[in-house]
C-alpha positions in Angstrom: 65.9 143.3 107.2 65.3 141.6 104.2 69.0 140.7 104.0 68.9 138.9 107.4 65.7 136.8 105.8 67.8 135.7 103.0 71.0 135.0 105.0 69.0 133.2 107.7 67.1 130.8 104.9 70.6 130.3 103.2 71.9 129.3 106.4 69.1 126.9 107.0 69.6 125.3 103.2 73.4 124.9 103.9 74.6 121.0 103.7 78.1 119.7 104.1 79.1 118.1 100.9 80.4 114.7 101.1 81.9 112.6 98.9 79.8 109.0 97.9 81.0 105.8 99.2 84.1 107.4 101.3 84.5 107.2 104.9 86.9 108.2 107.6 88.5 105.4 110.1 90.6 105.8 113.0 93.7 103.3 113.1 96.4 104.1 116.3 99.5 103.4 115.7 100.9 101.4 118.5 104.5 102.2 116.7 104.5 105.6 116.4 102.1 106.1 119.0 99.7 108.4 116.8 96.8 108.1 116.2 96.0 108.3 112.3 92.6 109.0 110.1 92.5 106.9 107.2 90.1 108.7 104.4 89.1 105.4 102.3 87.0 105.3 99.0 85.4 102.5 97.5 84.7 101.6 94.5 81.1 102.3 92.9 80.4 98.4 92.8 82.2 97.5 96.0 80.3 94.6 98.2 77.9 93.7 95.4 80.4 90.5 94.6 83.3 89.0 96.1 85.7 90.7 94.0 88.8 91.9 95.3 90.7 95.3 94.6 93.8 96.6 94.2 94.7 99.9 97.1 96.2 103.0 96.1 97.7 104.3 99.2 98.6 108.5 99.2 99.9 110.4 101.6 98.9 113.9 102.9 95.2 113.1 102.6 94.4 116.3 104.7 95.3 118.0 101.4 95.2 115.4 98.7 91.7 113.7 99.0 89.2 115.3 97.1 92.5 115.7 94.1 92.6 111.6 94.5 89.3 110.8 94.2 88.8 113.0 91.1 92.2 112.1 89.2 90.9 108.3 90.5 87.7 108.5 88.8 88.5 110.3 85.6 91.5 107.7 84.4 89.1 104.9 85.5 86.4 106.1 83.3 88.6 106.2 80.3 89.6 102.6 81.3 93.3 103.5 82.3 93.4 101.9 85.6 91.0 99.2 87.2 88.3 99.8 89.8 90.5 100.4 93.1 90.2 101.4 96.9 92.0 104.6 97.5 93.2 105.4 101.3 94.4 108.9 102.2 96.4 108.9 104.8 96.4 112.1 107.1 97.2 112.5 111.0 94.4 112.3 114.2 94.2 113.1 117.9 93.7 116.8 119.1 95.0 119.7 116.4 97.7 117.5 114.5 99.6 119.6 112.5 100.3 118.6 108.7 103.1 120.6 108.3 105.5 119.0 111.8 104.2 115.3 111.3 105.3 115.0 107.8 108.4 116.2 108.1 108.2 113.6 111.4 106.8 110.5 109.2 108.6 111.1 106.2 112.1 112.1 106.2 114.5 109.1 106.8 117.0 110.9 109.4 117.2 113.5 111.7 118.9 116.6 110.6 119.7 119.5 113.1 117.8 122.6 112.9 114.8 120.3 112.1 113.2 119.1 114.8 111.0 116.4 114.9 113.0 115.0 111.6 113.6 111.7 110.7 110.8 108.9 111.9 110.0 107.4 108.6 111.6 103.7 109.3 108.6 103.5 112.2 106.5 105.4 109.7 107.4 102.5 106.8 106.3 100.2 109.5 103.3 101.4 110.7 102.2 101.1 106.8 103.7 97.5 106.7 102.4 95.9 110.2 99.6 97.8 110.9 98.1 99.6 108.2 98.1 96.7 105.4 96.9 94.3 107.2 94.3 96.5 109.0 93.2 97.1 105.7 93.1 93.6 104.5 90.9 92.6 107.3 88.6 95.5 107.4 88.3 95.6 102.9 88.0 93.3 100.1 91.7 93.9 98.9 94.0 92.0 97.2 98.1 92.2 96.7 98.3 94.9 94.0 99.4 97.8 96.1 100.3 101.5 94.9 102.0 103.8 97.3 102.1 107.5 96.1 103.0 110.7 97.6 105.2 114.3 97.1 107.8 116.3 97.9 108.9 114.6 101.3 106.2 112.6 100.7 107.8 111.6 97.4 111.1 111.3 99.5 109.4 108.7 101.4 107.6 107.2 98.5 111.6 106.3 97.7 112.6 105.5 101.0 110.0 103.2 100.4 110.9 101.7 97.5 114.6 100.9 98.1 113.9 99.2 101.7 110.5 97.3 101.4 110.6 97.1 97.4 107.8 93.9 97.8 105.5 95.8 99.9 103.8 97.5 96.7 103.9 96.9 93.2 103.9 100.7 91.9 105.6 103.7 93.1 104.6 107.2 92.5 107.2 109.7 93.8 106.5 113.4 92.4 108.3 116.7 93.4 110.3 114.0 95.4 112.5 115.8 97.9 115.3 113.4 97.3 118.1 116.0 98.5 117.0 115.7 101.9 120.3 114.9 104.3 123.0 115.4 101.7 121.3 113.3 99.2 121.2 110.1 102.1 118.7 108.7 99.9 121.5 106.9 97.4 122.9 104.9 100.7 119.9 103.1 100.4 119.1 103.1 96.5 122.9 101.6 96.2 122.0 98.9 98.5 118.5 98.4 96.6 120.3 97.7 93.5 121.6 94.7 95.1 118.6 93.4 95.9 116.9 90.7 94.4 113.3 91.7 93.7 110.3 89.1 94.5 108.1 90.6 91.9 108.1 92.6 89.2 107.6 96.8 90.0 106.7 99.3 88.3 108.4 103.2 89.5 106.9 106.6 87.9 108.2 109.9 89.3 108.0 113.3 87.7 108.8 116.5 88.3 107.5 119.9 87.1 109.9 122.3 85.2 110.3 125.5 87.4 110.6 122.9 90.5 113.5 124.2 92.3 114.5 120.3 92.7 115.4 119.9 89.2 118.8 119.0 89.7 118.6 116.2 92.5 115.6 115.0 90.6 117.7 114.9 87.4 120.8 112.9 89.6 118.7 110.7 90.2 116.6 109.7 86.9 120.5 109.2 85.5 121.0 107.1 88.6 118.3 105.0 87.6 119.4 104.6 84.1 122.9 103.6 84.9 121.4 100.6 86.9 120.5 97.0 85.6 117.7 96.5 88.0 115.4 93.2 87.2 111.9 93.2 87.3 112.0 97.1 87.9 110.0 99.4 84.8 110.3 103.0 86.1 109.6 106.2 84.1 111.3 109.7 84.9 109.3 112.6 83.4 109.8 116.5 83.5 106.5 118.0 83.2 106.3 121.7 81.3 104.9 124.3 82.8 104.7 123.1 85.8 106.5 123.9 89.5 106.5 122.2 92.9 103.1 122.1 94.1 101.0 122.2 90.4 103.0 119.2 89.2 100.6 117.2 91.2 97.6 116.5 89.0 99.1 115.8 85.6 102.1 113.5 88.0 99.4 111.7 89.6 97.4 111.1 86.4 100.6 109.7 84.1 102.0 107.9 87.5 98.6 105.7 88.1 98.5 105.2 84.3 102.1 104.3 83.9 101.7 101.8 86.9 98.5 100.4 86.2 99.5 100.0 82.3 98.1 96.9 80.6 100.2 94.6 78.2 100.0 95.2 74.5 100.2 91.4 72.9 101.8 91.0 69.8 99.0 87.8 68.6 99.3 86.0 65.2 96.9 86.3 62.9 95.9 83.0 63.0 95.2 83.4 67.3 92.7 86.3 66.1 90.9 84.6 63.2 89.2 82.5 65.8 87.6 85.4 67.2 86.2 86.9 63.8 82.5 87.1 63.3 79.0 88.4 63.9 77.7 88.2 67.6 74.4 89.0 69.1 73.6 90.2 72.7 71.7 88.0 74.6 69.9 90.9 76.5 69.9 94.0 73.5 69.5 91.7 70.4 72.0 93.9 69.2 74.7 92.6 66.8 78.6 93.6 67.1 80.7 92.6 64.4 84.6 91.2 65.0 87.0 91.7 62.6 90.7 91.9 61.9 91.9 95.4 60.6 96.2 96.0 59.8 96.9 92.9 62.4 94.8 94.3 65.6 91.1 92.9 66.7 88.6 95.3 66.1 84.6 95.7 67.1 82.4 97.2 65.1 79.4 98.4 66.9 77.0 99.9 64.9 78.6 102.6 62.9 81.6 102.5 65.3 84.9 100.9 65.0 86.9 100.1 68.1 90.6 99.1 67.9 91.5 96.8 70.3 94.6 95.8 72.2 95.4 92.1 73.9 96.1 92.3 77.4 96.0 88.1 77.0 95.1 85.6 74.1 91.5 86.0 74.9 91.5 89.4 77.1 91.3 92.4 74.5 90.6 96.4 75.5 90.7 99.7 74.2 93.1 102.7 74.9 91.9 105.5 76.2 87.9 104.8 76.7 86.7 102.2 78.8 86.2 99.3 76.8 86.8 95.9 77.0 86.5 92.1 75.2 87.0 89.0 76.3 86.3 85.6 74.9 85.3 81.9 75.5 86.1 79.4 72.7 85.2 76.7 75.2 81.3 77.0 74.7 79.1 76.3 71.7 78.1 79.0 70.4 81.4 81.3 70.9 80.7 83.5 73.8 81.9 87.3 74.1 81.7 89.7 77.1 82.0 93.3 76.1 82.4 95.5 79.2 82.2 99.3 79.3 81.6 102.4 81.7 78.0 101.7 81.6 77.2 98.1 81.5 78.5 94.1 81.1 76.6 91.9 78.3 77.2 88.7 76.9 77.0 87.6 73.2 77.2 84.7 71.3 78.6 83.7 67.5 75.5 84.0 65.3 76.8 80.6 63.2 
């Protein structure tokens, strides 16, 4: 009896967990004629301004979400990537099933003896026709786009890549299933090395080491290499210890770093003289010293040193914790924003 008590008041306590500032939206496809469910986090911040933010788009949400939003949130934190909206996508309508609609949406032709294979050109433009632009009305977004996914997600990911290479600016195919069809997916990397790219792209695939894909994934990395593409970075990366499914985590966490990665200016010492000095916060009182240490701006805040990189002549951040400079030479005193996890402040050149 008292068993039942306790179960009963547990049962009462119970909550559904959620996860803050996420929300589920409904978009039907009137290309593939599905229905979809778009899982969609924003940013911590998001609405307070009218700032814009990049999307990260990642398929097989019904899986993936939760993985995202965590991997998302960690790299921000230590000031790898910029604040972003993520969108998971995943199949609606009455008891979808994952494991038939991917293999529907994502492969690139239809192969006997799999049935339901081969819709990912109307796939590619549902995401181009209906999904961008739904979220570009609905969201503050902007133009940097990052499409990610794995195995025949990562297939598709490709797919992507090679026949709407201006539809995002980062690619991140892991585990890709790139055998698929007799290894169809060169027909349209060869024509994709013809192309001529609008803007520059940024491709990070990896693989873990007991995947059974090695081979194919290994084809095509030396592919890659053999090419002269313009305006295309890309990164292929066996990960130890790792197989099919595991590889996901640590290939999602070196892919949005490896896409999102900021510039590392080479400036004169001269351009960082004019930065040098003592500043004072105009909220804390508290002072930050700038100085010059082996050729690279550093801050010295209280007993802390923190080497900085340039991202642009005034633009200056650290590498691997959230922290970030930027200046204003224009105003009298010299005005510095230092921007962390935690907070924004402004200080000015104690003259």
């Amino acid at each position: 009896m008292l068993l039942n008590v306790i179960t009963a008041q547990a049962k009462e306590n119970d909550a559904e967990m959620t996860i803050a500032n996420s929300q589920v939206r409904l978009l039907q496809s009137e290309i593939v004629k599905q229905e979809y469910q778009l899982l969609i986090k924003t940013p911590a911040g998001y609405g307070k301004t009218d700032k814009t933010y990049p999307v990260i788009y990642f398929l097989d949400a019904q899986w993936d979400f939760p993985l995202m939003v965590s991997t998302y949130g960690q790299s921000y934190y230590d000031g790898f990537i910029p604040e972003a909206i993520l969108v998971g996508i995943q199949w609606g309508g009455e008891n979808p099933d994952p494991n038939v609609l991917r293999v529907r949406d994502f492969t690139p032709s239809h192969m006997s003896g799999v049935p339901n294979s081969g819709g990912a050109g109307k796939f590619l433009q549902f995401i181009k026709q209906e999904l961008i632009p739904f979220m570009g009305n609905e969201y503050r977004t902007n133009n940097n786009r990052v499409l990610m996914g794995s195995s025949y997600g990562g297939l598709f990911t490709l797919y992507t890549l090679f026949n709407e290479p201006s539809l995002f600016n980062g690619y991140i195919p892991t585990s890709s299933a790139s055998a698929w069809d007799n290894n169809l997916i060169y027909s349209y990397a060869k024509a994709f090395a013809e192309k001529k790219l609008t803007h520059p792209i940024r491709l990070y695939s990896a693989i873990g080491e007991f995947d059974v894909l090695m081979p194919v994934f290994d084809d095509l990395s030396a592919f890659f290499v053999k090419q002269n593409f313009k305006e295309l970075s890309f990164k292929f990366e066996r990960i130890a210890g790792l197989g099919h499914a595991s590889l996901k985590s640590a290939g999602n966490t070196w892919g949005l770093h490896y896409v999102f990665a900021k510039p590392k200016l080479a400036l004169s010492n001269a351009q960082l003289l004019q930065f040098v000095g003592q500043y004072r916060g105009t909220k804390s009182d508290d002072l930050v010293n700038v100085l010059i240490e082996k050729g690279q701006l550093q801050l010295q805040i209280s007993d802390k040193k923190h080497l900085l990189f340039a991202s642009t002549t005034r633009n200056f951040y650290q590498e691997g914790e959230f922290q970030q400079a930027s200046f204003d030479s224009i105003t009298k005193p010299q005005k510095m924003i230092i921007e962390n996890f935690f907070s924004v402040e402004t200080f000015l050149l104690v003259e």
